[in-house]
N, C-alpha and C positions, 0 to 999 in steps of 0.2 A: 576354529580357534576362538578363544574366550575374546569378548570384546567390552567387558565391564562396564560400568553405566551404559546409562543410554546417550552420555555426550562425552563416553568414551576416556572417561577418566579411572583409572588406575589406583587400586584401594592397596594401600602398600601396610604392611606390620612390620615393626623393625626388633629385630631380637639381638638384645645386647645393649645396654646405654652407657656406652663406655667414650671416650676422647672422638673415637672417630663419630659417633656417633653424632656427639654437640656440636663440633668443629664442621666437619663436610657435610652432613647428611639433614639435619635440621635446617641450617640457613637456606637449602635449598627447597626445602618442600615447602617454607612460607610464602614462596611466592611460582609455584610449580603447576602449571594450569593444566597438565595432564597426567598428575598423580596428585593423589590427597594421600595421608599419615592418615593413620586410622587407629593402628596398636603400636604401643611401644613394650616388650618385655623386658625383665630386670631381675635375678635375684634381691636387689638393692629396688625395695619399691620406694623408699623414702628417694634416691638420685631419678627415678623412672618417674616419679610424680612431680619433682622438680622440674623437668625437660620437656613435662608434658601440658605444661601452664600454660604455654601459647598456641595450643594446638586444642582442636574439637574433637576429641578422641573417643571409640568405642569402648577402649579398653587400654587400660593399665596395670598389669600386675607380674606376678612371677608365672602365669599358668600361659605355657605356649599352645596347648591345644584349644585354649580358650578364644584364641585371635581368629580362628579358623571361617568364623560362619562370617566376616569382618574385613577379611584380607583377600584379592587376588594373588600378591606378590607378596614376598618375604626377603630383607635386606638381611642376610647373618651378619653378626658383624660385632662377635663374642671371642673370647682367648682361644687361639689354635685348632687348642686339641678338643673344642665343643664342635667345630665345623662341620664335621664329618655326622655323628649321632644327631643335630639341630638340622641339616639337610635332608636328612634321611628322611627323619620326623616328616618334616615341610612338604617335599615331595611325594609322600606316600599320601598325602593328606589332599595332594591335586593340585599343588600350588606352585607356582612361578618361583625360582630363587635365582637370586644375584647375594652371590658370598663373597665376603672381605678376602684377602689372600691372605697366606693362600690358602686355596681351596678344601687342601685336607694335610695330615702331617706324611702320607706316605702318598705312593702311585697306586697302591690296592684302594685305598680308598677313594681317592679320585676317582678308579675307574669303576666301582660300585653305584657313586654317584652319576656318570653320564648314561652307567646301563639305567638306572632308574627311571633320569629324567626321559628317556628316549620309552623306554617303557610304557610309561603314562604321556607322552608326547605332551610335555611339559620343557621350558626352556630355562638352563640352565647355565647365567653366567657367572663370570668370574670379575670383581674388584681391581682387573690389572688398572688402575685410571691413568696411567702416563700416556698411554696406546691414546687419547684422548685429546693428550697435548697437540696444538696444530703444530707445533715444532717438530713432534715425534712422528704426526703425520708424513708434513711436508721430508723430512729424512726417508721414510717410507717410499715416498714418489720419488725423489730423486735415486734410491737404492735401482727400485722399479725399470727408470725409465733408461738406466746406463747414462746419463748425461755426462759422469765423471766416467764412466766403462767400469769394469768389473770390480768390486773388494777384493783387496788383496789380504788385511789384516786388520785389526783393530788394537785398541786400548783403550778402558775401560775405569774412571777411578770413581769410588763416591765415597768421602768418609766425612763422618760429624762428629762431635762428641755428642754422645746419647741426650737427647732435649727433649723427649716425646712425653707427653705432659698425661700416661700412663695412668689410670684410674687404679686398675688388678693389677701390674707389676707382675702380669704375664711372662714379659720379654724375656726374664731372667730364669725362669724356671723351664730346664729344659724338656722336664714330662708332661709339660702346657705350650709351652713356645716350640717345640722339633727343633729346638737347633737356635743358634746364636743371630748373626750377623747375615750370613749368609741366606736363611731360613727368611728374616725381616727385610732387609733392603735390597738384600742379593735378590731375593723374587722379581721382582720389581724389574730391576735389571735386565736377570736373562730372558725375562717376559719380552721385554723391548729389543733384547739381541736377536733370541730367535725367532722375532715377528720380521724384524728387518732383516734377515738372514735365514731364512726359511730351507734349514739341511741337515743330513744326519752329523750328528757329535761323534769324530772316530777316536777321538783320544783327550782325555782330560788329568790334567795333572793338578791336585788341589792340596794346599796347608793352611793351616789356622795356628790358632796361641791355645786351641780349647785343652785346660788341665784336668777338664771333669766334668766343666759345668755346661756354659756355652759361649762359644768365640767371640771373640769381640775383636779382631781382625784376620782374614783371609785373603788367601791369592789364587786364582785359578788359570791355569793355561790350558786352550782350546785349540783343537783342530777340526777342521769340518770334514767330510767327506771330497768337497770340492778343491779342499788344498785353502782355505784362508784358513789361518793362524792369529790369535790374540792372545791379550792377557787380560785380567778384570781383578783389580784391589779394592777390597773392601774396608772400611773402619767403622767402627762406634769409639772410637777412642783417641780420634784428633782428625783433623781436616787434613784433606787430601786434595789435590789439585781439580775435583769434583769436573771431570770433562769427559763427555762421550767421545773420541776419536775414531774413524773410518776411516782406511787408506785406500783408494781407488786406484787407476790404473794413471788417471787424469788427474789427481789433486787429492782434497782430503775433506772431510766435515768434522766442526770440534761442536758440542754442544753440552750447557753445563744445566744438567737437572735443576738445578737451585735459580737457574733466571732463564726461564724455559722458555721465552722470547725473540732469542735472538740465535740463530746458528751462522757458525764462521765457515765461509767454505772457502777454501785453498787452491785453486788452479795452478797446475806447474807454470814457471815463466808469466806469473802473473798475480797481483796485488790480492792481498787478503780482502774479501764482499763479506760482508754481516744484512742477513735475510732477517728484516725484524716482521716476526707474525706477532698475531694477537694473543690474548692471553689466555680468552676465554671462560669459560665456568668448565673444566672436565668433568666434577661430578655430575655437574647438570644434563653435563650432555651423553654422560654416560648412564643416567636413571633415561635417557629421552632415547636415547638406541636402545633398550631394553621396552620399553613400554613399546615404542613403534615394531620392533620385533616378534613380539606377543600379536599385537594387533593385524598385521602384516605376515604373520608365522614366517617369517626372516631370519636369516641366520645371525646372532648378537654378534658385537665385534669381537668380543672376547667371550669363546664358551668353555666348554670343560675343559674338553681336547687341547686344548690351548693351555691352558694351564695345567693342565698333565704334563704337558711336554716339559716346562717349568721343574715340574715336582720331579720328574725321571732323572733332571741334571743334577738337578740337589742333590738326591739320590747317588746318584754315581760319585759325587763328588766327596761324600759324607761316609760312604763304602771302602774309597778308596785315599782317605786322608793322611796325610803327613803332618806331624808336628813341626812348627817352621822353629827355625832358629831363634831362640829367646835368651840374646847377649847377656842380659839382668840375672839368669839364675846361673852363671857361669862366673864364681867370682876367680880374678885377677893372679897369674901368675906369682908366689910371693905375697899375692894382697892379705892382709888380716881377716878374718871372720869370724863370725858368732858375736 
C-alpha cells in the first residue's frame, strides 16, 4: 500500500472550490501535519486562484488530469451530479478518493464506483463527517453496548431555512442536486440512522411538497426488519425541533445536530443526565482516518458500501413517493379566488 513521502505525508488535490471547499476543507490543511494541499481544480480559475493564496501549490487550474503526477489522494467535493464521472476519472487514474455526499445520484453508480476502487485496490470514502462527531460516536457505543437494552423506535427531525452560503446554486437544480432535501440533509441523517442501527429497511412510507422541482420538506416512516419503527422530518423551509430521539427498552437519548456536544439521555424512573463530549475538528479527524487508512490498508470509517446503503433508501423513498398534503393550494370552502 502507497505510503507517500518519505515522512509519510499525504499529497491531497481537491476538485471542486466551492463553500465546502473554503469553509471545512482549507482551514484544515494549514495546519495538517499529515497531508499537504497540493492542487486545487476549478472551472472558476479566478475563485481557485483566490483560495489558493495561502497555500504552496503544484497546480491550479481547470485541468483534472493535470493534478495526477501531484496528488496521492483526491477530495471530490463538486455539484452532485459531477461525483460519479470526477471519481471514476480519479480512480482509474490510481488514486485515493474521499467524495463529498453523496457519493453518486443513484445506487448504479455508487456501485461502479466501489467495483472500481476494489479493482485497483484503491480506498474509497465517503464525506458522511457527522459519523465523526464524538456525540455521534458515543450514541454508537451506547446503541452497541445495550446499556439502555434494545431500540424500540425513533424520531428523527432536522429542519433550517436553507442558509448554505452556496457558490453554484446546485441544491435547486434537480438534474445537478438528485433530489431536494432529502438528497442534501436527509443523507446525512440516514448515514447516522443506519450506522447506529445497522438492519434491513422492510418498509418505507415517504412524502414531500416536490411540485416538479425539488422538495423542500419530507416525511419518512421506517420499519426495520428487527421490528423498530420511526419517523424522520425533514425541512429547508423553517426550523424544526432539530432532535435525534432513540427509544430504548430502558430510557431514551435526544441529540440535536446543531449543538453536537451534549446528549440528553433519559432513564425510566429517573432524572434527565446531559453527557457533554467534546467538540472536536470532524473534518480533521475524518482527512486523518482516511490517510491512516491508506497507510495502514484499514478499512476508512465511512467507505462506499456505506454510503450505498444511504443512496438505496433515497432510492426507495424517491420510487415510492407521495405528495403530502399541501393546506395552501386548497382554497376555502366559499372562500373567494383568483
Amino acid at each position: 500500500m502507497k505510503q507517500f513521502n518519505k515522512k509519510g505525508v499525504a499529497r491531497f488535490g481537491i476538485i471542486g472550490c466551492g463553500a465546502i471547499t473554503e469553509m471545512a476543507y482549507l482551514p484544515v490543511f494549514k495546519e495538517f501535519s499529515i497531508g499537504q494541499l497540493t492542487c486545487l481544480v476549478d472551472a472558476d480559475i479566478h475563485r481557485a486562484s483566490a483560495l489558493a493564496k495561502d497555500f504552496d501549490l503544484s497546480y491550479v487550474g481547470k485541468n483534472l488530469e493535470a493534478i495526477f503526477d501531484y496528488v496521492d489522494v483526491v477530495i471530490v467535493a463538486v455539484p452532485n451530479h459531477l461525483h460519479f464521472p470526477i471519481c471514476k476519472v480519479c480512480l482509474k487514474a490510481g488514486k485515493h478518493v474521499l467524495c463529498e455526499k453523496p457519493m453518486a445520484m443513484n445506487a448504479q453508480e455508487c456501485e461502479e464506483l466501489i467495483s472500481l476502487a476494489n479493482k485497483y485496490s484503491l480506498k474509497l470514502a465517503v464525506a458522511h463527517v457527522r459519523r465523526f462527531y464524538p456525540a455521534a460516536k458515543k450514541i454508537k457505543e451506547i446503541v452497541v453496548s445495550r446499556e439502555l437494552g434494545d431500540v424500540k423506535s425513533f424520531d428523527f427531525a432536522e429542519g433550517t431555512v436553507f442558509g448554505w452560503p452556496t457558490v453554484s446554486g446546485f441544491f435547486f437544480d434537480k438534474e445537478k442536486a438528485g433530489g431536494g432535501v432529502l438528497m442534501d440533509i436527509g443523507v446525512h441523517l440516514l448515514d447516522l440512522l443506519l450506522w447506529w442501527l445497522p438492519c434491513e429497511t422492510v418498509h418505507v412510507n415517504y412524502e414531500d411538497d416536490n411540485l416538479g422541482g425539488v422538495e423542500a420538506f419530507a416525511k419518512i416512516e421506517i420499519r426495520f426488519s428487527n421490528g423498530v419503527t420511526g419517523k424522520v422530518k425533514l425541512s429547508r423551509l423553517s426550523v424544526l425541533k432539530n432532535f435525534y430521539i432513540l427509544y430504548f427498552e430502558k430510557g431514551n437519548i435526544k441529540w440535536d445536530p446543531f449543538s453536537p456536544k451534549r446528549i440528553y439521555i433519559q432513564k425510566f424512573q429517573k432524572s434527565l443526565k446531559t453527557i457533554k463530549v467534546k467538540k472536536g475538528n470532524p473534518v480533521k479527524d475524518m482527512l486523518s482516518n482516511f490517510v491512516y487508512s491508506i497507510q495502514n490498508d484499514q478499512r476508512p470509517l465511512v467507505i462506499g458500501e456505506d454510503a450505498l446503503s444511504a443512496i438505496q433508501l433515497i432510492e426507495r423513498c424517491y420510487h415510492s413517493r407521495k405528495l403530502l398534503p399541501l393546506e395552501w393550494l386548497h382554497v376555502g370552502k366559499g372562500a373567494p379566488c383568483g
